[in-house]
DSSP file (Angstrom, degrees, kcal/mol; ACC not computed):
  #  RESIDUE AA STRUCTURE BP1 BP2  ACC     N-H-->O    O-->H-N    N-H-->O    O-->H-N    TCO  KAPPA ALPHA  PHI   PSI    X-CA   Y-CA   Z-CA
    1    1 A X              0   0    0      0, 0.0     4,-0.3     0, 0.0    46,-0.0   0.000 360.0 360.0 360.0 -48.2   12.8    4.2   -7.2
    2    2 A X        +     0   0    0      1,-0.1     3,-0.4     2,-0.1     4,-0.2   0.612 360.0  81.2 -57.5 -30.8   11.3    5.6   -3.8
    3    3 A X  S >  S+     0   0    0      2,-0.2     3,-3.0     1,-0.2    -1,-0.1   0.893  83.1  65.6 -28.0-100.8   11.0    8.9   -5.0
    4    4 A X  T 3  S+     0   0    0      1,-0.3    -1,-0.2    91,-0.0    -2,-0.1   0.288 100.7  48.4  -7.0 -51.9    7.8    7.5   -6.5
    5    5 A X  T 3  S+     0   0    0     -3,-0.4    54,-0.5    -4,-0.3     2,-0.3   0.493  88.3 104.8 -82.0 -14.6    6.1    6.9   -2.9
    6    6 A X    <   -     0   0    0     -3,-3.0     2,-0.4    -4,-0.2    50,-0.1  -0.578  57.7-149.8 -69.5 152.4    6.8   10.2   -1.4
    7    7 A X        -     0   0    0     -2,-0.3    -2,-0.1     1,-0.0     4,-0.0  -0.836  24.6-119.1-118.5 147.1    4.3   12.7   -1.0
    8    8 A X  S    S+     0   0    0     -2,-0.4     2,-0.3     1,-0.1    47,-0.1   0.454  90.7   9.4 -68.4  -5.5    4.8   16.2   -1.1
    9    9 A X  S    S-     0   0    0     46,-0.1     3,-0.1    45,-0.1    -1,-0.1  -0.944  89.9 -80.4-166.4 153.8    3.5   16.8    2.6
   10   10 A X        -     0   0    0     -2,-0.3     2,-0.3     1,-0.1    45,-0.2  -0.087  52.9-114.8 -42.5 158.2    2.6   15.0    5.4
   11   11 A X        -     0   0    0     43,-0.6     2,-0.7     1,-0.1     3,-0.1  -0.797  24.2-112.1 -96.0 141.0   -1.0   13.6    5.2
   12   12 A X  S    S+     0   0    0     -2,-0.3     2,-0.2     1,-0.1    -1,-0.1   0.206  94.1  66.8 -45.2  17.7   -3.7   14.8    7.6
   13   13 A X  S    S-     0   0    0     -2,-0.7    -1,-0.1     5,-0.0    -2,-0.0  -0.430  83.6-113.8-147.5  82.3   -4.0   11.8    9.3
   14   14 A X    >>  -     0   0    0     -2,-0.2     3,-1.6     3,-0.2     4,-0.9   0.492  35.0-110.3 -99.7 138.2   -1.5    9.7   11.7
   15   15 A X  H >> S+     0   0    0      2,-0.3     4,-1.4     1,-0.3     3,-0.9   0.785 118.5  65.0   4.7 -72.4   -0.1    6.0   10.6
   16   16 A X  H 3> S+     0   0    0      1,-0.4     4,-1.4     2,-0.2    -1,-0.3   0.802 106.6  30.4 -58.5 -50.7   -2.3    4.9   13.1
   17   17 A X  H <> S+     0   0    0     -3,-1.6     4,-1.5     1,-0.3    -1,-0.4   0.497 108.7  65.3-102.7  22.1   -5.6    5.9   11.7
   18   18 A X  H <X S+     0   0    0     -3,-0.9     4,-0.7    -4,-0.9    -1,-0.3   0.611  98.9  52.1 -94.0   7.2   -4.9    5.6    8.4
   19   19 A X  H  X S+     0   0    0     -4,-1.4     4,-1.8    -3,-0.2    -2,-0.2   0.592 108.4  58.1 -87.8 -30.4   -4.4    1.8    9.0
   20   20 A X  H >X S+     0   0    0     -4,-1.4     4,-2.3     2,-0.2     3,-1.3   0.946 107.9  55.3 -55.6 -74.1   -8.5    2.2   10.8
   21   21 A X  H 3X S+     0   0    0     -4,-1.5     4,-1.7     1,-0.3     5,-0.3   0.590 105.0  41.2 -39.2 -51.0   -9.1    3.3    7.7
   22   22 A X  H 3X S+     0   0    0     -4,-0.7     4,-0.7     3,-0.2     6,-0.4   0.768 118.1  52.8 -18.4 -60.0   -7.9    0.6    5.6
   23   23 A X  H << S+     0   0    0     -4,-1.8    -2,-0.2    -3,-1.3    -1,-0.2   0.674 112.1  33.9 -88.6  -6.4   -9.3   -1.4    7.7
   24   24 A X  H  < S+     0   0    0     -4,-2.3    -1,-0.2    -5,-0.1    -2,-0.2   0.646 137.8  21.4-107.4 -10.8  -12.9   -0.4    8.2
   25   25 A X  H  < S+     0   0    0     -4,-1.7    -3,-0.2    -5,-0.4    -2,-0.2   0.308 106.5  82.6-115.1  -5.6  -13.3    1.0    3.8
   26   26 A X  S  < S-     0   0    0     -4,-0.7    51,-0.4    -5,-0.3    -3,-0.1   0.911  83.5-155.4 -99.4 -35.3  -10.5   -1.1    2.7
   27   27 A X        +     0   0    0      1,-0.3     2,-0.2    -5,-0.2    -1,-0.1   0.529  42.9 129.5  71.2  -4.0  -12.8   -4.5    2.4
   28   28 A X        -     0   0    0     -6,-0.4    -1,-0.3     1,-0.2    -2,-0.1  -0.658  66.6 -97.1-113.7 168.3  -10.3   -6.9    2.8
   29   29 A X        -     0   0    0     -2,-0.2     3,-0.3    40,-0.1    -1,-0.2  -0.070  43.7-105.1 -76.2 165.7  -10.0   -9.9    5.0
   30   30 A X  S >> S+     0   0    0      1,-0.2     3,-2.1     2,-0.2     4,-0.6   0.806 108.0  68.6 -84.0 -45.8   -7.9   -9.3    8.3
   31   31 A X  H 3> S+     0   0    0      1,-0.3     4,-1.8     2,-0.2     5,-0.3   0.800  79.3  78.5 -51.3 -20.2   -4.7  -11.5    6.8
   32   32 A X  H 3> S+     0   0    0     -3,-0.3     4,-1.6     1,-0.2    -1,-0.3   0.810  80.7  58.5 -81.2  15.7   -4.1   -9.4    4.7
   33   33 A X  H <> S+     0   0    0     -3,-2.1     4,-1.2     2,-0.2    -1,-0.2   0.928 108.7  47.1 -66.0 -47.3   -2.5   -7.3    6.8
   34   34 A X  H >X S+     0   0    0     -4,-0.6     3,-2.3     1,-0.2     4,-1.6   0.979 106.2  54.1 -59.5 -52.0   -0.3   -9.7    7.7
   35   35 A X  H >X S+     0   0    0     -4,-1.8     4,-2.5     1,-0.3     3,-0.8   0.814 108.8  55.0 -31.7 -52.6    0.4  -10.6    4.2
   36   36 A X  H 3X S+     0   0    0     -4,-1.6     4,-0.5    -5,-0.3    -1,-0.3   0.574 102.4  54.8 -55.2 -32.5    1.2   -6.7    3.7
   37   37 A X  H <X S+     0   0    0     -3,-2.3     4,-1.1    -4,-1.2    -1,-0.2   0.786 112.2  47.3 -78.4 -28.4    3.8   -6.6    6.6
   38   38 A X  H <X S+     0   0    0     -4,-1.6     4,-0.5    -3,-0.8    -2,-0.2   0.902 109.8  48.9 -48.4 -62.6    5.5   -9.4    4.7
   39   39 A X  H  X S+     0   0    0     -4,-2.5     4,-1.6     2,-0.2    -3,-0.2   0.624 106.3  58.1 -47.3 -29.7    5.4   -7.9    1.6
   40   40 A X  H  X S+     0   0    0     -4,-0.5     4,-0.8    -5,-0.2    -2,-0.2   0.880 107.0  50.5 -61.2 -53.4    6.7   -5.1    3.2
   41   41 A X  H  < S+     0   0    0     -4,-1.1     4,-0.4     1,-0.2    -2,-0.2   0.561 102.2  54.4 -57.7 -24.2    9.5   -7.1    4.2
   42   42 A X  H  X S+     0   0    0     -4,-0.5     4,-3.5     2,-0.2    -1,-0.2   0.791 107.5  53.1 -77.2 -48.2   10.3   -8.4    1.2
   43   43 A X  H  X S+     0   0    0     -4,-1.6     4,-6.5     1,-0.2    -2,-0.2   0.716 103.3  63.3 -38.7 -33.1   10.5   -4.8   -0.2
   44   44 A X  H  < S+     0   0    0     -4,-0.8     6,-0.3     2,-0.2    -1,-0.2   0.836  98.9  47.9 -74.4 -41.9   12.7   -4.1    2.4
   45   45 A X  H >4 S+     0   0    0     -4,-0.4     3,-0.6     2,-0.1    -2,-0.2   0.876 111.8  50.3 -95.4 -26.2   15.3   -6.4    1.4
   46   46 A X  H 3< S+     0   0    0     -4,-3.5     2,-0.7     1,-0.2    -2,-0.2   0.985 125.5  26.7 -51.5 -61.6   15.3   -5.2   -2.4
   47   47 A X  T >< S+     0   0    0     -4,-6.5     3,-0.7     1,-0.1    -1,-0.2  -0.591  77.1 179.9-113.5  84.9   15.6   -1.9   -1.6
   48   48 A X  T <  S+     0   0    0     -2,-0.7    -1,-0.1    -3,-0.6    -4,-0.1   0.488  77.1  67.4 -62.3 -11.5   17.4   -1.6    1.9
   49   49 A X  T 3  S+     0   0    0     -4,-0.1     2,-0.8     2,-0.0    -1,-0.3   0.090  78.4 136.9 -95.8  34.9   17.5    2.2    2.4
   50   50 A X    <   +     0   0    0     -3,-0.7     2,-0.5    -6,-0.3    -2,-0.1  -0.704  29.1 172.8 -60.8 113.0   13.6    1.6    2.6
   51   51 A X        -     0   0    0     -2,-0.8     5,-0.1     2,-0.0    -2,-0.0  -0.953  34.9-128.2-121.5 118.6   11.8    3.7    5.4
   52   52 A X        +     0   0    0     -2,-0.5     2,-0.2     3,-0.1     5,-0.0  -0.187  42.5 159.9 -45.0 155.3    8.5    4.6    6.7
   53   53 A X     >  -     0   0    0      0, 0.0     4,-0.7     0, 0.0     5,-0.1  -0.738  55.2-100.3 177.2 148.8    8.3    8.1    7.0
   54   54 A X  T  4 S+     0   0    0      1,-0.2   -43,-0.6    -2,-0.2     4,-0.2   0.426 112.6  62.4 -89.0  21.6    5.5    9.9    7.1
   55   55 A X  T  4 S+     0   0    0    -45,-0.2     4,-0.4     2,-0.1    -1,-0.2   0.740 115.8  24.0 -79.5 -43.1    5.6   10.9    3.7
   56   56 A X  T  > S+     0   0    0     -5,-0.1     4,-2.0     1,-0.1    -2,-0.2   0.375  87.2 100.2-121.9  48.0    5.3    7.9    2.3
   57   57 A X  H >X S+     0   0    0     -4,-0.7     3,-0.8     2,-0.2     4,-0.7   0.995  81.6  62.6 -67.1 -63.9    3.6    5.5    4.7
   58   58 A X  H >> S+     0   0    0      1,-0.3     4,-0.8     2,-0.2     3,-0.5   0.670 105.5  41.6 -60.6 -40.7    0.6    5.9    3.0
   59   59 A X  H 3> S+     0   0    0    -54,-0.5     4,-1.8    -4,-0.4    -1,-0.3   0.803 121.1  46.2 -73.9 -37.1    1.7    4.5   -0.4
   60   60 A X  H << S+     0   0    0     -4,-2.0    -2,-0.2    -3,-0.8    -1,-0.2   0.307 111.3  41.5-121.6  55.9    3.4    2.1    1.2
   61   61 A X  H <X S+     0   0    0     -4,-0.7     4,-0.7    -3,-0.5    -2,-0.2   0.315 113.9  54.4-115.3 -18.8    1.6    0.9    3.4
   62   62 A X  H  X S+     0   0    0     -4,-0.8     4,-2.1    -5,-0.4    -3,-0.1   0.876  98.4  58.7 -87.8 -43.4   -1.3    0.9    1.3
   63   63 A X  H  X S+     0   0    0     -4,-1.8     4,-1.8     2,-0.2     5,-0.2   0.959 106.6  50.2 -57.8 -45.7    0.1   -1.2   -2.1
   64   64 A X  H  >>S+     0   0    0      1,-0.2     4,-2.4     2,-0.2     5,-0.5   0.958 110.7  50.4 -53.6 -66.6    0.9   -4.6    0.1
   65   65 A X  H  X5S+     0   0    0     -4,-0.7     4,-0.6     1,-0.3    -1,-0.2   0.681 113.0  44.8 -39.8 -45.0   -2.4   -4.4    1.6
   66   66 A X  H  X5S+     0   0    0     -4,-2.1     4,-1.1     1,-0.2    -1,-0.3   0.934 116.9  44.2 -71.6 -43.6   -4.1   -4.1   -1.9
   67   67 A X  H  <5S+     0   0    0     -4,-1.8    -2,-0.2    -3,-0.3     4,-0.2   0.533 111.1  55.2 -46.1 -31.0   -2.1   -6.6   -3.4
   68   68 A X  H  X5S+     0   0    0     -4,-2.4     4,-2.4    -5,-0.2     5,-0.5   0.741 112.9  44.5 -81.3 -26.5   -2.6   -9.0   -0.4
   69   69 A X  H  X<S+     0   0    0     -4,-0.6     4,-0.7    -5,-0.5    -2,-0.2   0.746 110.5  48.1-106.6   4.3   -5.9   -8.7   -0.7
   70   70 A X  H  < S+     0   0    0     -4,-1.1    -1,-0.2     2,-0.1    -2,-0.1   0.524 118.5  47.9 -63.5 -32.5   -6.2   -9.1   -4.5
   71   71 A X  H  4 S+     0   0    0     -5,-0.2    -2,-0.2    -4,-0.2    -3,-0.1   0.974 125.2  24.0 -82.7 -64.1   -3.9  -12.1   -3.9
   72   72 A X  H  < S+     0   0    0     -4,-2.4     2,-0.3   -43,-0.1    -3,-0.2   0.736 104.1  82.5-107.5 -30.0   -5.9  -13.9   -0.8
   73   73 A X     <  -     0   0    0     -4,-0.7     3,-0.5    -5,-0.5   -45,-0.0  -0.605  59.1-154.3 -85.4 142.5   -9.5  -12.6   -1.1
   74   74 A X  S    S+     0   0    0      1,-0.3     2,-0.7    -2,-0.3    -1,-0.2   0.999  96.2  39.5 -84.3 -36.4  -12.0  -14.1   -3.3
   75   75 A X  S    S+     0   0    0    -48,-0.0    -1,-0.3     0, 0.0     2,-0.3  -0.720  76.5 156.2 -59.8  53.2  -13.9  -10.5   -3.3
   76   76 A X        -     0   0    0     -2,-0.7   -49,-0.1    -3,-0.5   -48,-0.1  -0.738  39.5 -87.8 -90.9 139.2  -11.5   -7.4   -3.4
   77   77 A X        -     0   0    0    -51,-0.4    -1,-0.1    -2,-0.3   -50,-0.0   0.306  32.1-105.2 -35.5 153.2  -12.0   -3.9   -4.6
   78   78 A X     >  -     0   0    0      1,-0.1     4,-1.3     4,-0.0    -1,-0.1  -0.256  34.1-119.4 -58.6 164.4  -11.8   -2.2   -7.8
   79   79 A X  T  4 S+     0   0    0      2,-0.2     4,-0.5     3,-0.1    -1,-0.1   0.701 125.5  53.8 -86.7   4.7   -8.5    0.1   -8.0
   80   80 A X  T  > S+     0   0    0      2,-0.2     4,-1.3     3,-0.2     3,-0.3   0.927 106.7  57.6 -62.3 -60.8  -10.8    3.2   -8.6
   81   81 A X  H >> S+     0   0    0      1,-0.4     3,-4.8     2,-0.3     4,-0.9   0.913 117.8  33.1 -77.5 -91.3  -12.4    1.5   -4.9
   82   82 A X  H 3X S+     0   0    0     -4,-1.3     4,-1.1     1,-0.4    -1,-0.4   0.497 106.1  63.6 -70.8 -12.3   -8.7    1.9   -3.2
   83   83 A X  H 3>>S+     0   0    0     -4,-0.5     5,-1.4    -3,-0.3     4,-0.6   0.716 106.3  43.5 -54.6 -31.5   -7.6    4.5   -4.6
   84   84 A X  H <<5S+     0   0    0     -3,-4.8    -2,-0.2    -4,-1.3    -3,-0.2   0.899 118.4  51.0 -72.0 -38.8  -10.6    6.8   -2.9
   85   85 A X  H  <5S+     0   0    0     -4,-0.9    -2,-0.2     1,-0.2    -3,-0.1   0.826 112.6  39.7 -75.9  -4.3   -9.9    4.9    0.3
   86   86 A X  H  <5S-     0   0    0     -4,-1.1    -1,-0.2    -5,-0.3    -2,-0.1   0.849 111.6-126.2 -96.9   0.8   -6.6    5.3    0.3
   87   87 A X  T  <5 +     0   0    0     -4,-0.6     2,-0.3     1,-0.4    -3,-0.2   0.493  69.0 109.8  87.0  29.0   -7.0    9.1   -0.9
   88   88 A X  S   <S-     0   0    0     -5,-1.4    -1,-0.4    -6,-0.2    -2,-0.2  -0.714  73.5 -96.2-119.9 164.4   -4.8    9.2   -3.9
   89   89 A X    >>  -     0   0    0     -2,-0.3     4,-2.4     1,-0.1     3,-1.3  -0.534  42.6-100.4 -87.5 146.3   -6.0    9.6   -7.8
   90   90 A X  H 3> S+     0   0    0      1,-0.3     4,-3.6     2,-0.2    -1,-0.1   0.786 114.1  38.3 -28.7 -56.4   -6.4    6.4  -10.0
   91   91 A X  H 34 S+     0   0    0      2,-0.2    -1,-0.3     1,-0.1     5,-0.1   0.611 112.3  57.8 -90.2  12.3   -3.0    6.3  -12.3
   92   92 A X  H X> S+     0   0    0     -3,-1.3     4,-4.5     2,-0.1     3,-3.9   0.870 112.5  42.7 -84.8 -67.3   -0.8    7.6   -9.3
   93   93 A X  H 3X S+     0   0    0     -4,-2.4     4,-1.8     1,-0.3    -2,-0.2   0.887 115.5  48.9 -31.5 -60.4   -2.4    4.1   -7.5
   94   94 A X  H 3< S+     0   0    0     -4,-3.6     4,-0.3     2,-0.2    -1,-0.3   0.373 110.4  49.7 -68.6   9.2   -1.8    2.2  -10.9
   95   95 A X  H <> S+     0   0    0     -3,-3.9     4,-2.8     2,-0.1    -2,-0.2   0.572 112.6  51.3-104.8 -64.0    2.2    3.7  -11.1
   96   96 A X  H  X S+     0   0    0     -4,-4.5     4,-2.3     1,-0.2    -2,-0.2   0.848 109.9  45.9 -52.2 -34.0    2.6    2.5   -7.3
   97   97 A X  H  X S+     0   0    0     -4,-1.8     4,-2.8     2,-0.2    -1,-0.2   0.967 109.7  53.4 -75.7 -43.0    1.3   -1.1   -8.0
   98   98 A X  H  > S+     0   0    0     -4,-0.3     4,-3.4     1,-0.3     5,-0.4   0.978 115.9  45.0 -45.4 -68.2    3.5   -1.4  -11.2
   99   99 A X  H  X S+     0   0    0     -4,-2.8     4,-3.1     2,-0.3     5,-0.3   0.970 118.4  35.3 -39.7 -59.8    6.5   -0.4   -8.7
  100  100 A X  H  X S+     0   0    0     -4,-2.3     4,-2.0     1,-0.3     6,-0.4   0.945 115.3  61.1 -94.0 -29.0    6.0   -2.5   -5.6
  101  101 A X  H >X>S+     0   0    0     -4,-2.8     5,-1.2    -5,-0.2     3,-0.7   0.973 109.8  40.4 -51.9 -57.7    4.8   -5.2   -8.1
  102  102 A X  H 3<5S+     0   0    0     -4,-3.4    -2,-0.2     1,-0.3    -1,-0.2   0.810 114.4  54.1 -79.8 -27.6    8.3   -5.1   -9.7
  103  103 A X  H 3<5S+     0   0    0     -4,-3.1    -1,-0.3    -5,-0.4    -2,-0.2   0.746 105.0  53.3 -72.5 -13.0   10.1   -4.8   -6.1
  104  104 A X  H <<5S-     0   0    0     -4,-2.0    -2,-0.2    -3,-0.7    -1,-0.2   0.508 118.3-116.7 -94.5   2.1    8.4   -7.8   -5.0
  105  105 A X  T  <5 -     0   0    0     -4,-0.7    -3,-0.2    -5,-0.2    -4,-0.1   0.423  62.0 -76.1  93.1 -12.0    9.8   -9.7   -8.2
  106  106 A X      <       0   0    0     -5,-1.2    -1,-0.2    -6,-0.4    -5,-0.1   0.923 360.0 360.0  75.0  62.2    5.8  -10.1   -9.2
  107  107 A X              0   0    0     -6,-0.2    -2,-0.1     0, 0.0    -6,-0.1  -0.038 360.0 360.0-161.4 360.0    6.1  -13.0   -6.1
């Protein structure tokens, strides 16, 4: 199930600014971050060998965030829109929501 959210190498770009990134292309409202650490948590207790790593921080760090802000903003991006910022191709982006949609129970 986690498989999915690794990447095959590290990404060029540290945790740190690929959350700047998010947050200055992403478009969404400043809760949803929080919402997205929740969601994160929630993940966490479905699947409990869950770990950031920097292979797959990006994917999942990136689905709560879209999803919170699908969820909490009356504006939000296409998934074409977050899928360039988050630097992955369209149906990879549409695999991952299906996924963290189903670990979060669709709740």
């Amino acid at each position: 199930e986690l498989l999915v959210f690794e990447g095959s190498e590290p990404p060029p770009i540290t945790a740190e600014g690929y959350v700047r990134r998010i947050a200055d292309y992403g478009g969404c409202s400043p809760c949803c971050f929080i919402v997205a650490v929740i969601y994160l948590q929630r993940m966490k207790q479905a699947l409990p060998g869950l770990l950031l790593t920097r292979l797959n921080f990006q994917r999942l760090f990136l689905l709560p965030v879209m999803l919170a802000s699908k969820f909490l903003d009356d504006k939000y991006y296409s998934n074409q829109q977050w899928a360039d910022v988050g630097g992955m191709s369209l149906p990879e982006l549409n695999v991952l929501e299906g996924r963290t949609l189903r670990m979060l129970g669709f709740r």
